[in-house]
ChimeraX commands (.cxc) that place a marker at each C-alpha (Angstrom):
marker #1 position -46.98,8.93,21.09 radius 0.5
marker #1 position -44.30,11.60,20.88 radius 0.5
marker #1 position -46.00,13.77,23.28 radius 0.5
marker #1 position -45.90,11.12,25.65 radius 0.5
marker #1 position -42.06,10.17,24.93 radius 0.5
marker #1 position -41.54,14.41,26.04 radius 0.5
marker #1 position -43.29,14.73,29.20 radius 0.5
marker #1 position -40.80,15.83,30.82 radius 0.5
marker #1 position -39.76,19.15,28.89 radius 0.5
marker #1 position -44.03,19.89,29.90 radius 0.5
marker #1 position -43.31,19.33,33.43 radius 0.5
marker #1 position -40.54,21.91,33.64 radius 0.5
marker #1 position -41.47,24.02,32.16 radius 0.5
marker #1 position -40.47,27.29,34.33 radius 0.5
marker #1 position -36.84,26.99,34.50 radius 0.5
marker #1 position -35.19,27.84,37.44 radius 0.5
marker #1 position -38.63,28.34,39.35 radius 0.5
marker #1 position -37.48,25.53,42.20 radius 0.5
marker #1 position -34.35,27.21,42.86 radius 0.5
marker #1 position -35.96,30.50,43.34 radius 0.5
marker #1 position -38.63,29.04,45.70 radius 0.5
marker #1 position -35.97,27.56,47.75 radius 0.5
marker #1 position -33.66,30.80,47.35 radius 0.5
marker #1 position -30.94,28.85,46.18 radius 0.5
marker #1 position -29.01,31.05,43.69 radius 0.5
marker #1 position -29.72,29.42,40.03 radius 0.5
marker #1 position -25.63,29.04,39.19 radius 0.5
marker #1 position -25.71,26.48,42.55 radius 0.5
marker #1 position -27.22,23.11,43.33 radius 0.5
marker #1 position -29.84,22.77,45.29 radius 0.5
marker #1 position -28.38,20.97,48.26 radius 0.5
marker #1 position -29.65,17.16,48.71 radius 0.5
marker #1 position -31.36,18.05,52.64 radius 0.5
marker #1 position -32.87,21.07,51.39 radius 0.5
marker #1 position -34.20,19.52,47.91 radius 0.5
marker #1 position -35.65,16.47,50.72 radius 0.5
marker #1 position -36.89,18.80,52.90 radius 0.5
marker #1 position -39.32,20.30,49.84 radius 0.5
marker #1 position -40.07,17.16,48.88 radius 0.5
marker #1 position -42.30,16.70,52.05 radius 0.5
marker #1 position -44.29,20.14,51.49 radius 0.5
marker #1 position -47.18,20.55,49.65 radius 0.5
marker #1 position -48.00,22.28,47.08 radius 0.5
marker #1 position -46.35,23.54,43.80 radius 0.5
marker #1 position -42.93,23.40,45.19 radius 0.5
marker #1 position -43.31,19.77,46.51 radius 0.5
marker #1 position -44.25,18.79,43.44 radius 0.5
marker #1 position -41.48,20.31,41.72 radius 0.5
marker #1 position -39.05,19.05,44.50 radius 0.5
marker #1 position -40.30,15.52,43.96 radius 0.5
marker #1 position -40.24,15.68,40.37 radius 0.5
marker #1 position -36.23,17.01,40.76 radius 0.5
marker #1 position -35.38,13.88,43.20 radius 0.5
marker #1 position -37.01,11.85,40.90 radius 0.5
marker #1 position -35.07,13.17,37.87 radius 0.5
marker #1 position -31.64,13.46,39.40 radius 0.5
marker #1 position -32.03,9.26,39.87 radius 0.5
marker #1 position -32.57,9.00,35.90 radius 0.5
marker #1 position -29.15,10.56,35.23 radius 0.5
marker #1 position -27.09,7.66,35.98 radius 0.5
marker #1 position -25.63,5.49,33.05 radius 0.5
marker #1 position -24.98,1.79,33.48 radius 0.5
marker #1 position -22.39,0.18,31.86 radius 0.5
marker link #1:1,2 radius 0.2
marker link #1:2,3 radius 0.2
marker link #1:3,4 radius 0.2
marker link #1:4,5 radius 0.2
marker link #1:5,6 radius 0.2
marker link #1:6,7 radius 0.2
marker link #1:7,8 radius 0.2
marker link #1:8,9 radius 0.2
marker link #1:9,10 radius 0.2
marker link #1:10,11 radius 0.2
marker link #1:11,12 radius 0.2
marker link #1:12,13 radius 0.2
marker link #1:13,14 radius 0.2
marker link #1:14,15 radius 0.2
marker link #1:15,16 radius 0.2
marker link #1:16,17 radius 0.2
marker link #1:17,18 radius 0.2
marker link #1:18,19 radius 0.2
marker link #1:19,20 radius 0.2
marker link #1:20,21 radius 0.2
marker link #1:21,22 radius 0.2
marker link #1:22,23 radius 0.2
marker link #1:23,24 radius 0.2
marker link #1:24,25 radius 0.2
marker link #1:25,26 radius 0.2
marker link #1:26,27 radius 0.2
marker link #1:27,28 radius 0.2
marker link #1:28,29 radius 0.2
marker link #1:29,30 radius 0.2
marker link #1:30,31 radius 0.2
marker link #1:31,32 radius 0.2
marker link #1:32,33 radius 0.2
marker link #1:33,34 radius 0.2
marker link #1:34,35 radius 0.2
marker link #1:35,36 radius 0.2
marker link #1:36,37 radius 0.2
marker link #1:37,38 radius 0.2
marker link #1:38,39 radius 0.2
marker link #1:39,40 radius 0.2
marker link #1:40,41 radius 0.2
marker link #1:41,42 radius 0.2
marker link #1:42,43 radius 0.2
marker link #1:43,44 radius 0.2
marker link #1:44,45 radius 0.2
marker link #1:45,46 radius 0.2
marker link #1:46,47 radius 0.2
marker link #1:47,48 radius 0.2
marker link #1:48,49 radius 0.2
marker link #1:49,50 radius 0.2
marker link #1:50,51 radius 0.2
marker link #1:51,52 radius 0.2
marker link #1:52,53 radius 0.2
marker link #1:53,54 radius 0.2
marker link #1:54,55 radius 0.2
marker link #1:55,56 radius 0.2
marker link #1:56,57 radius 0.2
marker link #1:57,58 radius 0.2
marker link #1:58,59 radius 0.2
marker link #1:59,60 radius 0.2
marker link #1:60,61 radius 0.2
marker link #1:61,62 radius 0.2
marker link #1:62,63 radius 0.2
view
């Protein structure tokens, strides 16, 4: 069960890895068109593109 509770520290586990795909330096955001944009591709990067949109919507708290 804990392994399943930490999937997400698995699935990234090459920090910085998007950012250098999409030669965005690593102390930057990735801009929201270009992070869309990678999300369409195929591939490794797409994956890790639509894995990052999907993340960034988990961050917000509700009060």
């Amino acid at each position: 069960m804990a392994a399943e509770k930490k999937w997400i520290a698995g699935a990234t586990k090459k920090k910085g890895a998007l950012h250098e795909a999409l030669h965005v330096p690593k102390d930057e955001k990735i801009p929201a068109a270009k992070l869309h944009a990678a999300a369409k591709k195929g591939g490794k990067v797409g994956r890790e593109a639509r894995l990052a949109e999907t993340l960034k919507g988990l961050n917000h708290k509700h009060d």
